[in-house]
Wavefront OBJ file of the C-alpha trace (Angstrom):
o trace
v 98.113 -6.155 24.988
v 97.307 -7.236 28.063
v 93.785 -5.902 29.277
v 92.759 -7.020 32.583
v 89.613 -6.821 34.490
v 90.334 -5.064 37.711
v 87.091 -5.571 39.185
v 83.944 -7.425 38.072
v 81.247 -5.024 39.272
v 78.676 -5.804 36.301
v 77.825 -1.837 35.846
v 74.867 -1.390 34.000
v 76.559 2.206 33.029
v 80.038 2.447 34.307
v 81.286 5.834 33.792
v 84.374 8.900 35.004
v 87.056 6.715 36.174
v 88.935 8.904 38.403
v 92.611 8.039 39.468
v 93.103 9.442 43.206
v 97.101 9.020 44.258
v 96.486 9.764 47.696
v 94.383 6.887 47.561
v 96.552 4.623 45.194
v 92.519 3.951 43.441
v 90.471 4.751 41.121
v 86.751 6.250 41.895
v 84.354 5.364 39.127
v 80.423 5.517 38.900
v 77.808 3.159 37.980
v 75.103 5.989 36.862
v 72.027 3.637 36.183
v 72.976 1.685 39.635
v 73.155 4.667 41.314
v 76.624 4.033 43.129
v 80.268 4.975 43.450
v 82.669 3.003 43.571
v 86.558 2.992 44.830
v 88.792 -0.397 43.043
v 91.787 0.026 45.562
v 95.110 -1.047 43.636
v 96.287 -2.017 47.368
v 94.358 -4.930 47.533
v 92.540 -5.389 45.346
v 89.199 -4.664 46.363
v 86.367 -2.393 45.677
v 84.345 -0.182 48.480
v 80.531 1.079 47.540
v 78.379 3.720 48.174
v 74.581 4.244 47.097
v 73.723 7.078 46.230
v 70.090 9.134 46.414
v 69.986 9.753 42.678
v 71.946 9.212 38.737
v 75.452 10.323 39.346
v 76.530 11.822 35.573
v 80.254 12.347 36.776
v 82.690 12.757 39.628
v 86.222 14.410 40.188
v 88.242 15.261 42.643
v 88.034 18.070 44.654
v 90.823 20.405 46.399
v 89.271 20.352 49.551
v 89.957 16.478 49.838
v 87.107 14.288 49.015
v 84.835 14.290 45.676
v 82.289 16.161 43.507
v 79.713 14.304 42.117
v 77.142 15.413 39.667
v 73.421 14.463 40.824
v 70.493 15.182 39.177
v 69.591 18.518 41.272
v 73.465 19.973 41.316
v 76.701 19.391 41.968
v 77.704 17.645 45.447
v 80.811 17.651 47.751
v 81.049 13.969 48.857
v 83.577 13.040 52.083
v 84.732 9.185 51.371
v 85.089 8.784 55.235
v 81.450 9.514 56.312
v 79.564 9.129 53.044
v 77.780 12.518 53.274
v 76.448 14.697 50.718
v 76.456 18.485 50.814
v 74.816 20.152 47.893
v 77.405 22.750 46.646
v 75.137 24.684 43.628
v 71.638 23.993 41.974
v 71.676 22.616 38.689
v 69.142 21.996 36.152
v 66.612 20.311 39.331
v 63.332 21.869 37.895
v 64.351 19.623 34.380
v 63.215 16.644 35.434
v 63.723 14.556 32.302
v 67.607 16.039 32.386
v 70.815 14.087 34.026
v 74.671 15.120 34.133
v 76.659 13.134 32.117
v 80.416 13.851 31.311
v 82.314 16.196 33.244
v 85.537 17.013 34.071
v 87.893 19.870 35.233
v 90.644 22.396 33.686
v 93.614 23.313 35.592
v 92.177 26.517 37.194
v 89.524 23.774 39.056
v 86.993 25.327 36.833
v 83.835 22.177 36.544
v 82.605 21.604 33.015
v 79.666 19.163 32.360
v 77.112 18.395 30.377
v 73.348 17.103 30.916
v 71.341 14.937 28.589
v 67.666 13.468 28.351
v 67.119 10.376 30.210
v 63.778 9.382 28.437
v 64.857 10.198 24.685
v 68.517 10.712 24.435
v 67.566 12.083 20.872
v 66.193 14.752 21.987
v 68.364 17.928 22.112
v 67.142 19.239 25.717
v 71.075 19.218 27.407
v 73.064 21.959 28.087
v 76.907 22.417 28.514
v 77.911 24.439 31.776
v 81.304 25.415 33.457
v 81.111 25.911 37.436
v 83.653 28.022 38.360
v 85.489 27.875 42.128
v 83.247 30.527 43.420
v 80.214 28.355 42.713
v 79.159 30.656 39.618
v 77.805 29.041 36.700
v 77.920 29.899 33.092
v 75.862 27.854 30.606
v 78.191 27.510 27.477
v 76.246 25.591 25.278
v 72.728 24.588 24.220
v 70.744 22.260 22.560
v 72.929 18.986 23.439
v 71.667 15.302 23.545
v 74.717 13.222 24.420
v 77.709 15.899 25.630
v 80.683 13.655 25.843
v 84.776 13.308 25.247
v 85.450 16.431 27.576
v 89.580 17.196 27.315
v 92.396 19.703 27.671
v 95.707 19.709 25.815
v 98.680 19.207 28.043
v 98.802 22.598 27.553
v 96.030 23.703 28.486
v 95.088 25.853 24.821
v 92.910 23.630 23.178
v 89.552 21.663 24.727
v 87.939 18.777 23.257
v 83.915 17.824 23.246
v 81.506 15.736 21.345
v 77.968 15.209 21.048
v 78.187 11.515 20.629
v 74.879 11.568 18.500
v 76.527 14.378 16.289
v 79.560 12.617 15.121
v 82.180 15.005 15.882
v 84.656 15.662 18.035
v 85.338 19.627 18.201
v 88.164 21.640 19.143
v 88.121 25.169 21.031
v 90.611 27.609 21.510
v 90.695 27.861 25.353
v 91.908 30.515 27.582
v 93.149 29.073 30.606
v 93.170 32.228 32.213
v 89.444 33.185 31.765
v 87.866 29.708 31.006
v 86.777 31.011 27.655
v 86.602 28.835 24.602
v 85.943 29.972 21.037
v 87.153 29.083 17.614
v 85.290 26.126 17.170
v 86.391 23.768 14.325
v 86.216 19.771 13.645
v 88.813 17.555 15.294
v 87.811 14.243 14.544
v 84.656 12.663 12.573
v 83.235 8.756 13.398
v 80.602 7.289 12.102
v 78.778 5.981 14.951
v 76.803 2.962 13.397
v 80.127 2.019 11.811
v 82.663 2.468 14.544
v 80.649 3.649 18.009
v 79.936 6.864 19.021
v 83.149 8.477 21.151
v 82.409 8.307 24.584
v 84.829 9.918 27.680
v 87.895 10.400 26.743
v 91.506 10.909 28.146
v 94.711 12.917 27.442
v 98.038 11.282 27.231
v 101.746 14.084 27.825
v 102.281 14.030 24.319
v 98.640 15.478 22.889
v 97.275 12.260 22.213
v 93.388 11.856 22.755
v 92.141 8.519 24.153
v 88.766 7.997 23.116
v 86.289 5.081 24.473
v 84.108 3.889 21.129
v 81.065 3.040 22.572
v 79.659 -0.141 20.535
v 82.720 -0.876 18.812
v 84.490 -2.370 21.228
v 87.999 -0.542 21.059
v 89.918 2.739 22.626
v 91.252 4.941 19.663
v 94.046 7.462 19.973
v 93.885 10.622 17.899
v 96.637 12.601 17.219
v 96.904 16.127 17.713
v 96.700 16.732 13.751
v 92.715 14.549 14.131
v 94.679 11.494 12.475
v 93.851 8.049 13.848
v 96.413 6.304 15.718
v 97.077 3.538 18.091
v 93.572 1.429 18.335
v 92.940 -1.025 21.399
v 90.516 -3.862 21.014
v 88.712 -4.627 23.924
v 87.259 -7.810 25.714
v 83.751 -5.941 25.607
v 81.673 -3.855 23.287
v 80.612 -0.593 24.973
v 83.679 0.871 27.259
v 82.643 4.326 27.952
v 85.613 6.114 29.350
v 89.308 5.488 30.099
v 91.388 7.443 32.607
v 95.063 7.367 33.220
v 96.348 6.281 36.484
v 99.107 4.232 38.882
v 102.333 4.885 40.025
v 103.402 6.027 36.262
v 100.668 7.208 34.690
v 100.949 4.807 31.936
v 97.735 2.366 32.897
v 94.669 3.225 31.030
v 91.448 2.517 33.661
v 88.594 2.252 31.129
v 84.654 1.829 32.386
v 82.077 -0.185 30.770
v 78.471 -0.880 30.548
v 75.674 -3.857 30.225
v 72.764 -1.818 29.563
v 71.125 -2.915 26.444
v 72.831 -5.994 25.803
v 70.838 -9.366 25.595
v 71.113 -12.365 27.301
v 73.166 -14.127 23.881
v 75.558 -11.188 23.984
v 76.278 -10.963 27.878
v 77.463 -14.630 27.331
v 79.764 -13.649 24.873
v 81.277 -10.610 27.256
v 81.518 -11.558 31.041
v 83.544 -8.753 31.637
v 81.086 -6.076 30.425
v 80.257 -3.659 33.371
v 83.319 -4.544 34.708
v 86.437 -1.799 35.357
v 89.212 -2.894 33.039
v 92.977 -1.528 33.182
v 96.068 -1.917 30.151
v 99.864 -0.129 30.063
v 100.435 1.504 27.040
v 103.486 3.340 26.056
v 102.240 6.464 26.557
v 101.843 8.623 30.097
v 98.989 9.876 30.904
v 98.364 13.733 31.948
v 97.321 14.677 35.128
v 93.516 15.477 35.470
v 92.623 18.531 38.346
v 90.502 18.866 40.955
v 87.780 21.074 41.308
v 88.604 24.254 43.215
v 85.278 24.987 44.760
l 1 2 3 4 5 6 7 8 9 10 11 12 13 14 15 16 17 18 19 20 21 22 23 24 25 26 27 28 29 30 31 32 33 34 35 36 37 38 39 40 41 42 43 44 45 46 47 48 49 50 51 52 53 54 55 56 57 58 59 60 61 62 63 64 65 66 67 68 69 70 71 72 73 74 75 76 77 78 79 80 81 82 83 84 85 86 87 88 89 90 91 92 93 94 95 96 97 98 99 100 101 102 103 104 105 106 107 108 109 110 111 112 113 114 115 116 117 118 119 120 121 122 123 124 125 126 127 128 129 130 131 132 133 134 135 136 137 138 139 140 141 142 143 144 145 146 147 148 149 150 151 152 153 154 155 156 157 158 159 160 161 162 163 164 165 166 167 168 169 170 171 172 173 174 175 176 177 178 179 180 181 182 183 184 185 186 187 188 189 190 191 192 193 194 195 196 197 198 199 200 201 202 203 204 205 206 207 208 209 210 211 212 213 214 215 216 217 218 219 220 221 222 223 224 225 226 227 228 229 230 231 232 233 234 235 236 237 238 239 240 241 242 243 244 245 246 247 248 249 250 251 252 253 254 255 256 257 258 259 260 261 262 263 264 265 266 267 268 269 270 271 272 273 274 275 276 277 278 279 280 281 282 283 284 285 286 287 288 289 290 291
């Protein structure tokens, strides 16, 4: 396949690609450089923004504009005059605490998680969903690395990991209430073995697009948990793809430098960097948040 690097950015933690039509780009985040980014597609080029602390995730919001996840809460962000309006409160009295993955269901409900920056070992994250009306509802406890947040195209089943845990779970979800229940085991990895599953995707036909981070490859899992297509990548630690373009069929997939020495940075110019392949599959459409 053909795997391109859209832009060279050098991300020490690239993270939540986000394809925006409107904007015919993707939004992305480097969370230990503190930044957003927009690659357009028009161009190419790549705008940036600092931001004031660790962004864990972004998505688009219905009001026009972004969310971003900061360390104190969750923030409306307006692309035209870079300002920041804190929408709700969120975990800003746990200090050693981040967001990481997040993402949205189709009633614009938020879900994220939030992990340990000091000792991502330690089990001090919590799993919340953010409704429209700025209500939040913690879901889960005890997390250290929630990742590989996803919806069926039908919106029935949800996926997450704990990428320290070693599985990816499934949930009945009502897509009504936002409840989830029924939890059972989707997919095992053996993270020394293959990488830990990062963020994921969801292509129209049920398939789950999962980034291995440290083993250098996108996997596809099929809705029965089998292993499918496998993409080897120009880098080892992609942490998330995202569909986007015109058809839905390119696969935008983030990556990160942290960690890696000087011999191995050699070896991967391109890690950091925002990377982009066409499969044969078309991606689903991911939602905005509501509130």
């Amino acid at each position: 396949m053909d795997i391109k690097c859209i832009t060279d950015a050098r991300a020490l933690l690239g993270e939540s690609p986000v394809w925006s039509p409107e904007d015919n780009a993707v939004y992305w985040i480097d969370i230990l450089g503190k930044k957003l980014h927009r690659t357009s597609l028009n161009n190419p080029e790549t705008r940036t923004w600092d931001l004031p602390g660790y962004p864990g995730m972004i998505a688009l919001r219905r009001k026009g504009g972004l969310v971003i996840a900061l360390q104190d809460g969750i923030y409306g962000f307006n692309p035209q005059t870079a300002e920041l309006d804190l929408l709700v409160a969120l975990e800003a009295d746990i200090l050693e605490n981040r967001p990481n993955d997040g993402k949205c269901d189709e009633a614009g409900r938020l879900w994220l998680g939030t992990m340990n920056t000091v000792d991502a070992s330690r089990a001090t994250g919590n799993f919340y969903r953010i409704d429209p009306d700025l209500t939040v509802t913690m879901i889960k406890s005890a997390c250290r690395i929630p990742n590989g947040l996803a919806w069926t195209p039908e919106n029935t089943v949800m996926y997450h990991t704990d990428t320290r845990g070693g599985v990816v779970w499934s949930y009945v979800f009502d897509p009504i209430s936002g409840d989830c229940s029924e939890e059972r085991e989707f997919f095992r990895f053996n993270r020394t073995k293959t990488g830990g599953v990062d963020g994921a995707a969801m292509d129209e036909e049920g398939g789950y697009w999962a980034a291995l981070y440290g083993g250098r490859k996108l996997i596809r899992i099929l809705p029965d948990g089998e292993p499918g297509t496998e993409i080897q990548l120009p880098i080892s630690q992609p942490t998330m793809p995202a569909f986007g373009g015109p058809d839905m069929r390119t696969l935008f997939i983030t990556s990160a430098r942290q960690k890696l020495d000087y011999e191995t940075l050699l070896s991967e110019p391109l890690a950091g960097g925002l990377l982009a392949v066409t499969v044969g599959f078309q991606g689903h459409q991911v939602y905005p948040f509501g509130g």
